[in-house]
N, C-alpha and C positions, 0 to 999 in steps of 0.2 A: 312386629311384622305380621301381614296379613296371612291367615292360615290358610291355606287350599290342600285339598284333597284328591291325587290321584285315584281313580278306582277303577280296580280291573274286574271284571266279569267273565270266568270261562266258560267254556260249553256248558259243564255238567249244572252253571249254575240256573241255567236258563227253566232245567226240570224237564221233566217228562211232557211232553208234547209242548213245552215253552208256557206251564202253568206256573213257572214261575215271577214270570213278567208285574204281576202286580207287586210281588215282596219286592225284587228287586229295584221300581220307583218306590217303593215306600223308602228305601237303602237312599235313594240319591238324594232323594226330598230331608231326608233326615243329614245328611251328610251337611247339605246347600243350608239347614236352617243352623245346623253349628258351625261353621265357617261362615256360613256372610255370605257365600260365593264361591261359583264354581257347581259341581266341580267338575273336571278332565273326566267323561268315562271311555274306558277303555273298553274293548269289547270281542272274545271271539266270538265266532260263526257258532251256528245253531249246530248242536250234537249231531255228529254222522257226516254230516258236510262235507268236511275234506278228508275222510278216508271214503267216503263215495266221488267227489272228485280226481283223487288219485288214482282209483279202479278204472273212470270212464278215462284217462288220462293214457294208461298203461298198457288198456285194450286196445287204443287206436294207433299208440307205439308201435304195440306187437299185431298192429293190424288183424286183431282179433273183438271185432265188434261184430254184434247183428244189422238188419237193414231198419233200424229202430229210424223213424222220421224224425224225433227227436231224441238224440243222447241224453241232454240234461230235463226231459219231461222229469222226471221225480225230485229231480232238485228244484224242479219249477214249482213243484204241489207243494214242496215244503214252506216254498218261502206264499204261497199265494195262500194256503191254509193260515200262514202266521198273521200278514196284512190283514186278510177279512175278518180275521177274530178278532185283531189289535186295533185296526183302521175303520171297521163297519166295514159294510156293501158298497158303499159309495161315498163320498166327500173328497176335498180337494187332496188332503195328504196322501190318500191313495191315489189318487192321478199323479200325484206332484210321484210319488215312489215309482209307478208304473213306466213314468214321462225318463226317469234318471236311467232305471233299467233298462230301457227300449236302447238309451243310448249304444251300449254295448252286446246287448241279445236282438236287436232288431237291423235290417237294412239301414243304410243311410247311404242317401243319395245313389241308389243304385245298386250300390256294393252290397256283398254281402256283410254279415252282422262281425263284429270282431269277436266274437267266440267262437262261431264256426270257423270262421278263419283263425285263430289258433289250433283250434283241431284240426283243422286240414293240414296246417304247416305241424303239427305232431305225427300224423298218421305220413306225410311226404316224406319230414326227415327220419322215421322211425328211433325219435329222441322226445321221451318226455323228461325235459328238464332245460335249464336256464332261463329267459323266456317267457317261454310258452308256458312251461308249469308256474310260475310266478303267476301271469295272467288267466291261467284254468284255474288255480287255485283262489288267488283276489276276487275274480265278476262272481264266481259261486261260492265265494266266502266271506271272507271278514268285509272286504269294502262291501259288498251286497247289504249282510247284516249291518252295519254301523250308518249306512242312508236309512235302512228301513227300521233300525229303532230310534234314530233322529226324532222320523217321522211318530211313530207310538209317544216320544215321549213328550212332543209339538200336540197331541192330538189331547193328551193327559194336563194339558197345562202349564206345559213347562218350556222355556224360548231353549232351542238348540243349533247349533251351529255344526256344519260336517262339510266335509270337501264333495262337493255335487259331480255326480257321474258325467256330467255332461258341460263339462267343463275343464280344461287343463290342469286337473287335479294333481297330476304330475310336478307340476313347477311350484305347486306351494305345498306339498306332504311333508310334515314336520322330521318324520324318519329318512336320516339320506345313510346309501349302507354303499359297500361294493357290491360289483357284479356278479357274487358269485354265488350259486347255492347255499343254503345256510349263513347268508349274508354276515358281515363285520360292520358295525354301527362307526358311521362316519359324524363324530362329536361335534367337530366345530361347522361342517360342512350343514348339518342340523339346525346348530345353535344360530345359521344365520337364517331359520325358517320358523324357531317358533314363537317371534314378537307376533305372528295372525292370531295365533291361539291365546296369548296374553292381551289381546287387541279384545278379542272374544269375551275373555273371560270380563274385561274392564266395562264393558257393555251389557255387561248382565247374562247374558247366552254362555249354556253348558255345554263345550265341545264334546263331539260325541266323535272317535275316533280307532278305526278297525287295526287289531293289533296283527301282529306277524307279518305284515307288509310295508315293506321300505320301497323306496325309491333310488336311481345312481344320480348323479349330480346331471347327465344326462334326459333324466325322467323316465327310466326303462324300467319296470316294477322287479322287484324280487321280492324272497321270501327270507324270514330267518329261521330255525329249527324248529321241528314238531315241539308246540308248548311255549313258541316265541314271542305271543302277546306276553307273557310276564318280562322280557324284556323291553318290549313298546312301553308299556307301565313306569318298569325303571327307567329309562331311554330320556320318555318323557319329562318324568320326575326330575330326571340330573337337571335338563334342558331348562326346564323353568326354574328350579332354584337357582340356577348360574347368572340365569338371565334378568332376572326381576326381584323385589323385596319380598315374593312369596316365602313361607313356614313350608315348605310341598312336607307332605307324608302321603306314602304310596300304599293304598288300602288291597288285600288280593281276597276281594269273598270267596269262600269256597261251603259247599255243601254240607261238609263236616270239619269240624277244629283239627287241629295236629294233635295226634297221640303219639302216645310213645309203639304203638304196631298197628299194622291194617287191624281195625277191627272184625274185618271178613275173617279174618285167620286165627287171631286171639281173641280169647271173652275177655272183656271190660279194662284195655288198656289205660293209661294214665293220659290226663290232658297236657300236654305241651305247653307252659307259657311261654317262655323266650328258646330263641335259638339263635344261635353266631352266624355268622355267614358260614362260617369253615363247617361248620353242622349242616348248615344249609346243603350248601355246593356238594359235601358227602353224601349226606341225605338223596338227594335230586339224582345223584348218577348211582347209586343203590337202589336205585325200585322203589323208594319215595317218593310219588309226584306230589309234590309240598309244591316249590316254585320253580324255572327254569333256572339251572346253577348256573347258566351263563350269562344271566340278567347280575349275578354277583362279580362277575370276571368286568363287566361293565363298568359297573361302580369301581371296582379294585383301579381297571385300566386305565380310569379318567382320573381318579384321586375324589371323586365327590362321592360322599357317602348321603344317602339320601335314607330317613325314616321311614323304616317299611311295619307290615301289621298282615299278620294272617285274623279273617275278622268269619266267624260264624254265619254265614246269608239268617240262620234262622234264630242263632239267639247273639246278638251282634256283642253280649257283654263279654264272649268267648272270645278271647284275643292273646295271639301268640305276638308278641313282640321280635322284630329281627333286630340284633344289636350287629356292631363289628366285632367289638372284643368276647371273649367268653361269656355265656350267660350262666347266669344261676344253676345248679345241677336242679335236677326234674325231681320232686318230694327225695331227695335226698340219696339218688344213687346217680352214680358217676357217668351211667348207662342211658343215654338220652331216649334216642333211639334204637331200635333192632328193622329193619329190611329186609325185604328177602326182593331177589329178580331173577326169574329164568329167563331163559334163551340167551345167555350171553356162551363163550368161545375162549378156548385157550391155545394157544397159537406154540410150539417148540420150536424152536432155531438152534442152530450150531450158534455155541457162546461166543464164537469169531465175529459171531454177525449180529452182535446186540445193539455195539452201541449206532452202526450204524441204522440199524432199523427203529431204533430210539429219535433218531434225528431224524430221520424220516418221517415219524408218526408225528411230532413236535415244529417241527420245521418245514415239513413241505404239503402232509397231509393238515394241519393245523387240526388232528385229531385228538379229543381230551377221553373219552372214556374207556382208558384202558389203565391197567396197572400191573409192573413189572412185578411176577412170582419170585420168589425164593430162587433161586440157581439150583439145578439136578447136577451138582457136584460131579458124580459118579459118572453121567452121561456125558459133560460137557456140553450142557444145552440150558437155554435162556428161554424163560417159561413169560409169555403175555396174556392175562388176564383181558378181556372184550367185552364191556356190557352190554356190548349187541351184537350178536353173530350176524343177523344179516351184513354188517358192516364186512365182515371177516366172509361171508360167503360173496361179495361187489369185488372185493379186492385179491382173492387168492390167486389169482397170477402174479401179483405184486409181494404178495409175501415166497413166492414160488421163486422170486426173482432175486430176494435175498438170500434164499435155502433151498434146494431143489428137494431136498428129502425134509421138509418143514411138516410135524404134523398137528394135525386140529382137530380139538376135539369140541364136538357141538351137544354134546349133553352134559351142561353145566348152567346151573346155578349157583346163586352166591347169597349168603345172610350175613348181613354185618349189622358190627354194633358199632353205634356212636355218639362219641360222649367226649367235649372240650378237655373233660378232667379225669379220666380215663386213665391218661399215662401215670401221674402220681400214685393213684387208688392201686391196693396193694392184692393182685390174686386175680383179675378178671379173666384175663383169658383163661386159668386155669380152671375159675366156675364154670367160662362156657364150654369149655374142652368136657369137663364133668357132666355138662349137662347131658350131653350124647353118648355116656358112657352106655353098654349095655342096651345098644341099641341097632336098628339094622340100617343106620345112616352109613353109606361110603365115605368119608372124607378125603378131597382129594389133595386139600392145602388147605391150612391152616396159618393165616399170616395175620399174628398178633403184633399188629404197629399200633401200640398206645402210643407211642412218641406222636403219632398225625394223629392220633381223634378217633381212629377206626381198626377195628379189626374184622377181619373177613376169613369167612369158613366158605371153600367151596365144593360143593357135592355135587350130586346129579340133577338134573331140571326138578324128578318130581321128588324130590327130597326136603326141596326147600320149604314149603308150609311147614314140615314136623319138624323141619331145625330152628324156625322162627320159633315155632310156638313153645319147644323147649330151652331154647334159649334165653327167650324174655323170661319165663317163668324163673330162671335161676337167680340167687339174693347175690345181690352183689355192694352190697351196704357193708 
């Protein structure tokens, strides 16, 4: 079978002022000379992008802007600093980039431009989101970025292919989702849009194609969750091995390999080769941003397992392999990884009201990152772990609606450790329990489920650096 190579690119890889742009075509060019062909790149927005889109988003919501003549002027310097240094002063690919742009930031026909016109219709309905945040987020991100390194990579020698801003790019977008915030990947609805991209590919042309944005069967843009190009990546991956005799393996460059801890917080952790999904999906909803764990719910959903690779941008022979089944233990402890994330929320309910608020979270919220505590016996109260308080501060009328005396608390962090073979290994939690002995950690729960892969220790927000870093330190061989 023909090999081809998904490759996704995210912010961070792009570098400090996007100096990274020459390693990462050396990446493609090297991919395209061992395959034959191809490949798919996938690509977010330029670093900052859309947490400054969502600020200018928010303000016009809360109809709290200045009389700025232009909103998006500094998201305009970013992307016009980037063109002139990747494109030159002048030539056609910066016209041809400028000409795509205009479509959506310029007049047409009279009208105003369709970006102000989403912020108008933000700032009227005092709602940033469905929509309109779909379409603030797209013209100032990923579709913006993925026409204008088309063009960089068109200018570098290389033929590329992308859905043109000024075109009904809506009716041929390989990603079809639903309507809703944080979108659901519509599989088959999809698989009848990406024979363009294997059209592409057959023709010699490397689609270049902007992640985190889908489309409804409709053509109305949405978004999938913060970090959802790693699901575009998988998305695509499945779509063309189902579809065609490609080999797909799904490459995720990232700036630094997988260790077993941030290195910000531990000196000289261990390199990472393989990881399971089930490590994965743990990992990613722990304060690991390794890959979107819900690009693995994907794969799980459909039944296609697609070969994935975490690959070093700067020494590419650094490669974490993602298996499904168990992988190999890490130089020989059972202990894969250690995490730590603050700002997450523990929620208290009368134990009357769990399991409804369990179906709730599962079934109507379609909400994954939480995990039921231990039961407060004594109190008659059912404890919910949140790895993200703001979630728990959008929603506290709703949890008020299960418990009126519901309490929550917002100073917590959580360190977990994880490891496929963790359950067997004999004493782990009790090392890491040991590790914080004699120390002025709070611990507020302690819930050792070797049985799942993970065990988590949760303390105060700023507790958690010192329980990582004593944590990993402990032997668990």
């Amino acid at each position: 079978m023909q090999p081809l190579t998904v490759v996704k690119f995210g912010g961070s890889t792009w570098g400090k002022g996007e100096n990274n742009i020459p390693i990462i075509m050396d990446r493609i060019r090297a991919i395209r000379k061992t395959d034959g062909i191809g490949p798919v790149v996938v690509v977010s927005t330029l670093p900052g992008i859309t947490n400054e889109a969502i600020g200018i988003g928010t303000r016009y919501a809360q109809n709290n802007f200045g009389a700025e003549s232009d909103p998006l002027a500094s998201i305009n310097d970013r992307y016009l600093s980037f063109v002139t240094r990747y494109l030159g002063g002048e030539g056609s690919h910066k016209q041809s980039f400028y000409k795509e742009r205009g479509y959506v930031y310029s007049k047409q026909d009279g009208q105003s431009s369709m970006i102000i016109d989403t912020l108008n219709t933000i700032k009227r309905n005092r709602q940033f989101k469905g929509i309109d945040r779909a379409r603030l987020l797209a013209y100032t991100g990923e579709r913006l970025t993925d026409v204008a390194f088309s063009y960089v990579l068109r200018r570098h020698g290389m033929e590329t292919y992308h859905y043109r801003l000024d075109t009904d790019w809506q009716r041929d977008w390989p990603i079809v989702t639903d309507g809703r915030d944080s979108a659901r990947f519509l599989f088959k609805e999809s698989k009848e849009r990406i024979g363009l991209v294997a059209k592409q590919l057959e023709g010699g042309k490397i689609p270049v194609i902007g992640g985190f944005i889908g489309v409804t069967t409709d053509g109305i843009e949405t978004t999938y969750e913060r970090g959802g190009s790693d699901r575009t990546a998988i998305d695509l991956g499945m779509l063309l091995k189902s579809e065609s005799n490609y080999n797909v393996k799904v490459d995720f460059e990232k700036e630094v390999p997988v260790m077993s801890a941030d290195p910000r917080i531990v000196e000289k952790p261990k390199f990472v080769s393989h990881m399971s999904y089930n490590e994965l999906t743990l990992a990613g909803r722990c304060g690991m941003k390794i890959i979107d764990p819900v690009s693995i719910r994907d794969m799980e959903r459909e039944g296609i397992d697609v070969d994935s690779e975490i690959v070093d941008l700067y020494r590419p022979t650094f490669v974490t392999e993602i298996t499904k089944k168990p992988a190999p233990v890490n130089g020989g402890s059972p202990v894969k990884v250690v995490t730590g994330k603050g700002k997450c929320a523990i929620a208290e309910l009368d134990i009357s009201k769990r399991d409804a608020f369990r179906l709730y979270l599962k079934g109507i919220a379609l909400y994954d990152d939480w995990v039921e505590l231990s039961v407060d016996e004594n109190k008659g109260r059912a404890r919910f772990l949140f790895m993200d308080n703001e979630y728990v501060k959008d929603n506290e009328e709703i949890l008020m609606g299960y418990d009126r005396n519901v309490s929550i608390d917002y100073d917590v962090g959580v360190t977990t450790l994880i490891g496929d073979d963790m359950g067997p290994a004999y004493g782990i939690a009790a090392n890491a329990f040991g590790a914080l002995k004699d120390t002025k950690i709070r611990i507020k729960n302690f819930d050792g489920q070797g049985s799942t892969s993970r065990i988590l220790i949760v303390t105060g927000e700023s507790d958690v650096n010192e329980t990582v870093r004593r944590v990993h330190g402990a032997k668990y061989n």
